[in-house]
N, C-alpha and C positions, 0 to 999 in steps of 0.2 A: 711390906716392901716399899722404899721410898720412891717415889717417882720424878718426873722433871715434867714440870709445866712450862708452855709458852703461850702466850696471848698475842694472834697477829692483829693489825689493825688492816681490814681489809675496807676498800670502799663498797659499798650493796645501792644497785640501782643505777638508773640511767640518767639522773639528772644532773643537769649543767656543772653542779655542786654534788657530787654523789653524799650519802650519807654514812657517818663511821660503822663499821660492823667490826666490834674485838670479838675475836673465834679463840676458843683454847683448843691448844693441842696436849696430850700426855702423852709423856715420852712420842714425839712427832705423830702424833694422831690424831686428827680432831675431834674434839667432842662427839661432834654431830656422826661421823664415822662409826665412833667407838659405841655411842648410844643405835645406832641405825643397826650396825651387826647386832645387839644385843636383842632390840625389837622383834626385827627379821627373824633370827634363833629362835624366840621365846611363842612365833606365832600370834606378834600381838598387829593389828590393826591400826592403817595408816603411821606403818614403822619410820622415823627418821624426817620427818617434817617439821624438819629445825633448821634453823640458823644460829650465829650469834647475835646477841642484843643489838638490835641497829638502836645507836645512841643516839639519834637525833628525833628517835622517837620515842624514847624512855629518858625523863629525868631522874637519874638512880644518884643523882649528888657525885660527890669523889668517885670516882673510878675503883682507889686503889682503895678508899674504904669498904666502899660497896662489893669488889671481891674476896676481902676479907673478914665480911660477914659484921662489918663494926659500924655500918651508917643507919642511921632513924629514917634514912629516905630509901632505903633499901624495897625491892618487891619482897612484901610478905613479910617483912623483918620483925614486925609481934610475933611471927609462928616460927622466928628461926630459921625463914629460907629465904633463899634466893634464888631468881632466874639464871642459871649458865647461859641456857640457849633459850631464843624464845622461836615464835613459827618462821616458817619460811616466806611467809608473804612481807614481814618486815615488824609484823603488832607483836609483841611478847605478852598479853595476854591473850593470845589467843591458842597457843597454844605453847606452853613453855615447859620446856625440864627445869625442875628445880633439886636444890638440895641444899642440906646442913653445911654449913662451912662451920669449922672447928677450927681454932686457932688456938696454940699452947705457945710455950716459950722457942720450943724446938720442931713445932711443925704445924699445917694447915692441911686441914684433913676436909673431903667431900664426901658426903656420906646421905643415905637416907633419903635418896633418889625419890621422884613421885611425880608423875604425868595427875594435875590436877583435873583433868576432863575426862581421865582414866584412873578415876580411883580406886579399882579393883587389880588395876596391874601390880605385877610383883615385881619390884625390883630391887628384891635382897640380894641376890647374886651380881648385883654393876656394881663395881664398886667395894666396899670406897678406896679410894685414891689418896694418897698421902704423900705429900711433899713439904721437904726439909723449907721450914720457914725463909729462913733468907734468901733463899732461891724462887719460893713463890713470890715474895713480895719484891725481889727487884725485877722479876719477868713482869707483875702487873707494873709498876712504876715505870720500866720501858715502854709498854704496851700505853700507860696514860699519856706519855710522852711525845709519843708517835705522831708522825703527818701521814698523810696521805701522800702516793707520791704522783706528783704533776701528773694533768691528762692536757691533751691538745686540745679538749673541750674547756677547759677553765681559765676564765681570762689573770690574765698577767696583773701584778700592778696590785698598791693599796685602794685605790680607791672605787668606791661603791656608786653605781647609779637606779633610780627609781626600781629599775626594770630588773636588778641583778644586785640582792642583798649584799653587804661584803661576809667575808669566807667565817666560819664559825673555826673557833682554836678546839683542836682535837686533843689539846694539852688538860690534862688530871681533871678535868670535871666532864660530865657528857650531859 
């Protein structure tokens, strides 16, 4: 069954500058939701202590490569995986859902789920998720594209002083 992915950019955290968190939703659900029910159900310990990858503290290279399972800067990419979600404190290795991204001509598939601090969980039954290629890849390409939208904390204006870095572009790389 195909599905419909979206990647929001949300901001995570209270600072001046918050930092990017891209969250996926399937078919309007978020990961994090969709893996948390699944936990919870299965009886497993410390269910749903996810987020999405706060990018400003993961350099995963291209975005839209890195969700497509195609960057050498990828989390894990010698084994084939990638982090969707990482913990909720903001570290993706501290505690991440990963899984296979598969990429064919006609579609980008999630698969082969695995809590690496939970190596004995089973997670045959999440998954996988399969969606029509060009629909995944221009949800990520929005989602690399993405700003942040204004806060009345964030000062106005290009320019940067000592005290207050200038703003980082939340455009295709993180």
């Amino acid at each position: 069954m195909l599905r419909k992915v979206r990647v929001e950019i949300r901001p995570w955290g209270q600072d001046r500058e918050p930092a990017r968190e891209p969250l996926s939703y399937v078919d309007n659900v978020s990961l994090v939701a969709l893996v948390s029910g699944f936990e919870h159900a299965a009886g497993h310990d410390m269910p749903g202590a996810y987020a999405g990858i706060v990018l400003d503290h993961f350099d995963g290279g291209d975005l839209t490569a890195y969700l497509t399972g195609r960057s050498d800067l990828a989390y894990r990419s010698q084994d084939g995986m990638i982090a969707l979600l990482g913990c909720d404190c903001g570290e993706v290795g501290c505690w991440p859902l990963e899984a296979k991204v598969i990429t064919t001509v006609i579609s980008v598939t999630w698969r082969g789920f695995s809590q690496p601090y939970r190596p004995r969980r089973d997670y045959g039954d999440f998954g996988p998720f399969v969606f029509r290629r060009n629909q995944y890849e221009r949800a990520v390409r929005e989602a690399a594209a993405a700003r942040l939208p204004s806060s009345p904390n964030r000062r106005q204006g290009s320019g940067s002083t000592a005290s207050e870095p200038a703003p980082r572009s939340p455009q295709v790389t993180w």
